[in-house]
C-alpha positions in Angstrom: 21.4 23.3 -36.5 19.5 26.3 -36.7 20.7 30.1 -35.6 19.0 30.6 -32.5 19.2 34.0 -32.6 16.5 34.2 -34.6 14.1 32.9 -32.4 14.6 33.6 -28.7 12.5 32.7 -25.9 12.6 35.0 -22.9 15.4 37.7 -22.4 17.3 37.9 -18.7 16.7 41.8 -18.0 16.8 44.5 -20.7 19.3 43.2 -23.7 18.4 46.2 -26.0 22.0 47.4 -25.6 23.4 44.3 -26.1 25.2 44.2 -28.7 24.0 41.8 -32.0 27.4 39.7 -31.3 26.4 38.4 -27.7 22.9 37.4 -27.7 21.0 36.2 -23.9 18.3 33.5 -24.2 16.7 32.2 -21.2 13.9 30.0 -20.2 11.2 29.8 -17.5 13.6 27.2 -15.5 16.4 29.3 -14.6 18.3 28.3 -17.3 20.5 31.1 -19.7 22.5 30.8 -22.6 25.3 33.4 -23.7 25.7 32.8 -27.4 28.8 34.1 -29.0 27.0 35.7 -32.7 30.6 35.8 -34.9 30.0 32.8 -37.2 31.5 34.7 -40.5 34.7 34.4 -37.8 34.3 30.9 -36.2 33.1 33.0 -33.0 36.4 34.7 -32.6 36.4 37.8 -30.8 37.2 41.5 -30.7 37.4 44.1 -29.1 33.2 44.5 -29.3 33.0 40.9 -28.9 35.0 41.1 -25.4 32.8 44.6 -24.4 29.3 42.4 -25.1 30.9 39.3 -23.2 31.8 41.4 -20.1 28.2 43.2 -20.6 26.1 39.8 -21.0 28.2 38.5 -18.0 27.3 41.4 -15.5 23.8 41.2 -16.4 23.7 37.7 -14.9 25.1 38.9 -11.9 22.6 40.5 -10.7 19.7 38.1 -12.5 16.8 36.5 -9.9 15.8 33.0 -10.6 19.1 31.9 -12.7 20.5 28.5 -11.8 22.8 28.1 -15.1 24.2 29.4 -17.7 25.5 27.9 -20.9 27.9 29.4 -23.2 28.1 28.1 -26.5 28.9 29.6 -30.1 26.2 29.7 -33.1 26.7 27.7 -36.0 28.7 24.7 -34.2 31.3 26.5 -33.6 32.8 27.8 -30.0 35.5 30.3 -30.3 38.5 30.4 -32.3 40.1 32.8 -30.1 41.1 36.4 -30.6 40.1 37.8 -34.1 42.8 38.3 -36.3 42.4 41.6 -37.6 42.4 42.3 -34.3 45.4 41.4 -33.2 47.0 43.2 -36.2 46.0 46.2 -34.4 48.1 45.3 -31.4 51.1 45.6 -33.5 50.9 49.2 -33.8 49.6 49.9 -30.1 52.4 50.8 -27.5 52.5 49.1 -24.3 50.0 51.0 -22.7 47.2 50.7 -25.3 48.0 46.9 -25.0 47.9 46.7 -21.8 44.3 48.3 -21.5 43.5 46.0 -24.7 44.6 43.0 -22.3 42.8 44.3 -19.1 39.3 44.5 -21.2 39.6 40.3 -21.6 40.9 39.5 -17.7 37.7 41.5 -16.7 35.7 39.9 -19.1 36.8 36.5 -17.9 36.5 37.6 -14.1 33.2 38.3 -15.0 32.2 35.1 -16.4 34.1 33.5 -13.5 32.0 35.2 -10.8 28.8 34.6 -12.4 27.0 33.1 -8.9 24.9 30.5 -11.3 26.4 27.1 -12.4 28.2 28.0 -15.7 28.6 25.8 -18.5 30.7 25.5 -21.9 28.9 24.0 -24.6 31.9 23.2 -26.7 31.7 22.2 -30.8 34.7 22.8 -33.3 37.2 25.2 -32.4 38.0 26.5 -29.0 41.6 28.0 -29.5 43.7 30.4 -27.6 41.3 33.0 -25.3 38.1 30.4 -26.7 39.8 28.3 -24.6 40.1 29.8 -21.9 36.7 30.8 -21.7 36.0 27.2 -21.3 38.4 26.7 -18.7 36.5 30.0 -16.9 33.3 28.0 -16.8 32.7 25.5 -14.1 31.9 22.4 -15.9 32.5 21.9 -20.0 30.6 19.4 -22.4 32.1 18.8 -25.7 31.3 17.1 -28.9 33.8 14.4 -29.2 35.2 16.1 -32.4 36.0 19.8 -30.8 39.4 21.1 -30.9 41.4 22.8 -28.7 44.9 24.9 -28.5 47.0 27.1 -26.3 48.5 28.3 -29.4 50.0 31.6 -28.2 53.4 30.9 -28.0 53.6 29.7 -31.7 52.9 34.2 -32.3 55.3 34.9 -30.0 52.6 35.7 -27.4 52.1 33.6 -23.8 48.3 33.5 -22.8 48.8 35.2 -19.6 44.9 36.7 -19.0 43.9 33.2 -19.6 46.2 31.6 -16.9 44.5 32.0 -13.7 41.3 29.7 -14.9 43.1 27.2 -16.7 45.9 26.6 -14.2 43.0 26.4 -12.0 41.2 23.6 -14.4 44.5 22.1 -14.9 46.9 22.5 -12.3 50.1 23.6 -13.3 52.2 20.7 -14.6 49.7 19.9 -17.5 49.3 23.9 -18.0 52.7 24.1 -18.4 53.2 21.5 -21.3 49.8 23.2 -23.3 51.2 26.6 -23.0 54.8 25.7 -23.8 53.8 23.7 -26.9 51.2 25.3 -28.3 49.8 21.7 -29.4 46.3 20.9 -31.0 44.2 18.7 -28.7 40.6 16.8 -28.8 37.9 16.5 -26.9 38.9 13.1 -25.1 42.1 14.3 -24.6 41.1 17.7 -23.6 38.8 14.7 -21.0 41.9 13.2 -19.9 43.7 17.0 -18.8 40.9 18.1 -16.9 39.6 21.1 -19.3 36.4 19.1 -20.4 33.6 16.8 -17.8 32.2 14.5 -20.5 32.3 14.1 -24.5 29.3 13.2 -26.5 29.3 12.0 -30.4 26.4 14.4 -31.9 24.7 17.7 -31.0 21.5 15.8 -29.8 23.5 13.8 -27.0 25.1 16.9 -26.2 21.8 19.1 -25.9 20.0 16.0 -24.1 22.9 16.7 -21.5 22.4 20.3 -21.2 18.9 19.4 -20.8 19.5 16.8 -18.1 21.8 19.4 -15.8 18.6 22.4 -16.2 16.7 19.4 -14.8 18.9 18.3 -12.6 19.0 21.9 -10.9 15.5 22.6 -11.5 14.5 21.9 -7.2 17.8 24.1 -6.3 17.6 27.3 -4.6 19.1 30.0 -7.2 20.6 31.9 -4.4 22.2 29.1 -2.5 23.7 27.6 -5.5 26.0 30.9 -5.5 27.2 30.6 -2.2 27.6 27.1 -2.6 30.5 28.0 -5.2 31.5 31.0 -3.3 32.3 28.4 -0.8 34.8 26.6 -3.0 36.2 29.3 -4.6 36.5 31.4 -1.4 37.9 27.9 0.8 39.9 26.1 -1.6 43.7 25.6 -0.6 42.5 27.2 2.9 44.3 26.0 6.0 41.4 24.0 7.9 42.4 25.9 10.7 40.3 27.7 13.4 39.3 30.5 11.6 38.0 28.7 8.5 36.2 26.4 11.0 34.1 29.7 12.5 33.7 30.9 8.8 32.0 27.9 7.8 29.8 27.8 10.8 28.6 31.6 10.4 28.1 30.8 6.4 25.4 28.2 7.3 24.2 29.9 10.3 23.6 32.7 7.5 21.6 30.3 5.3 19.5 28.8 7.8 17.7 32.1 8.9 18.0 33.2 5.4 14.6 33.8 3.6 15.8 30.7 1.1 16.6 28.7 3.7 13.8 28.9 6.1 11.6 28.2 3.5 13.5 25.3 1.9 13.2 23.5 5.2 10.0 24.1 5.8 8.8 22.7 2.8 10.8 19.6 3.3 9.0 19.2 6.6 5.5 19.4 5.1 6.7 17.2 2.2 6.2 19.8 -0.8 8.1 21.6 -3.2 10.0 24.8 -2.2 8.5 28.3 -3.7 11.4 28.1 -6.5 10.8 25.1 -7.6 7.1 25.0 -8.7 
């Protein structure tokens, strides 16, 4: 496949200070892709790597119109984790320096976690260690059938603690348990059967005619209630359906119907048309 870098279409908000090894391409249909730009590495990252990540992630925050966001890695390959150099540099931090080393990558990953679109891994060849976890911090993954994956942490010594939270959540924490404990390598169908990946394609084209099926998909849904839609599972999951989370639901739609979005999604329903956003 070609480098899309080369060639982008439309940028989310002002990418000048991106940094060349993130890159944002968007398209008129709400649809973004974050493209890790390391391929002399297999897309592993750094310490700049991380900074652009967390940066590129932000900026979506706060981006009008976006429905999803992919994250993929040039050149067919995802992420191979943390760069190795890299992590030779840990050796001769104290605890302090690695702590704030460590802190840089769970904010990064919070980030990409409370991005209020519908995120996406697009997953070829390696996603090992923290490239892992980055597709575990997504909300759905596609993979080609011949991607890799690996908890390998424990097999340096290291447990992939800033990882954790997202892919215990993907997970749950028996199968987490055996992944981190063993370190083993894993493909895409089994990486189907644990939970980590939605669906497996054989080639790049089935796998972008997929991506191009979900910007379709989401094409009539209302940007802004698509992010309280997974505030509502990430805010009410493992909740008591008690009293209280009975009255929060009620005010959280009671929000939405006088809501801008909402008055004028049901209105166009009514007169049989297409909502503002969707034409």
């Amino acid at each position: 496949m070609t480098n899309p870098i080369a060639d982008p279409i439309v940028e989310v908000n002002d990418t000048e200070t991106m940094t060349p090894l993130v890159h944002i391409e968007s398209t008129l249909a709400g649809a973004v892709t974050v493209w890790i730009n390391r391929p002399e590495r297999k897309n592993a990252f750094d310490a700049e790597t991380i900074s652009g990540l967390r940066q590129a992630f932000e900026t979506l925050h706060g981006a009008e119109g976006v429905r999803i966001v992919f994250l993929r890695g040039v050149s067919g390959m995802f992420s191979a984790g943390a760069d190795l150099d890299w992590m030779a540099g840990s050796i001769e931090q104290d605890e302090d320096d690695n702590r704030a080393d460590a802190l840089e990558l769970a904010h990064m990953l919070k980030a990409l976690h409370d991005i209020p679109a519908l995120t996406v891994a697009l997953v070829e060849g390696p996603a090992f260690g923290g490239g892992a976890g980055l597709v575990a911090a997504c909300d759905h993954a596609l993979a080609l059938v011949d991607a890799q994956f690996s908890f390998s942490e424990v097999k340096l010594g290291l447990t992939p603690a800033t990882i954790s939270p997202y892919v215990i959540q993907a997970l749950g924490p028996r199968t987490t348990k055996l992944l981190f404990a063993t370190g083993r390598v894993f493909d895409a169908d089994d990486a189907w059967g644990f939970g980590l990946v939605d669906e497996v394609y054989e080639d790049v084209a089935s796998l972008e005619a997929a991506r191009d099926a979900l910007i379709e998909e989401m094409a009539p849904c209302a940007p802004g209630a698509i992010g309280d839609a997974k505030a509502l599972v990430n805010d009410f999951a493992g909740q008591k359906i008690d009293k209280g989370l009975i009255e929060e639901s009620a005010k959280r739609i009671a929000r939405h119907r006088v809501s801008e979005e909402g008055q004028e999604g049901v209105r166009a329903f009514l007169a049989r048309r297409k909502p503002s956003w969707a034409e």
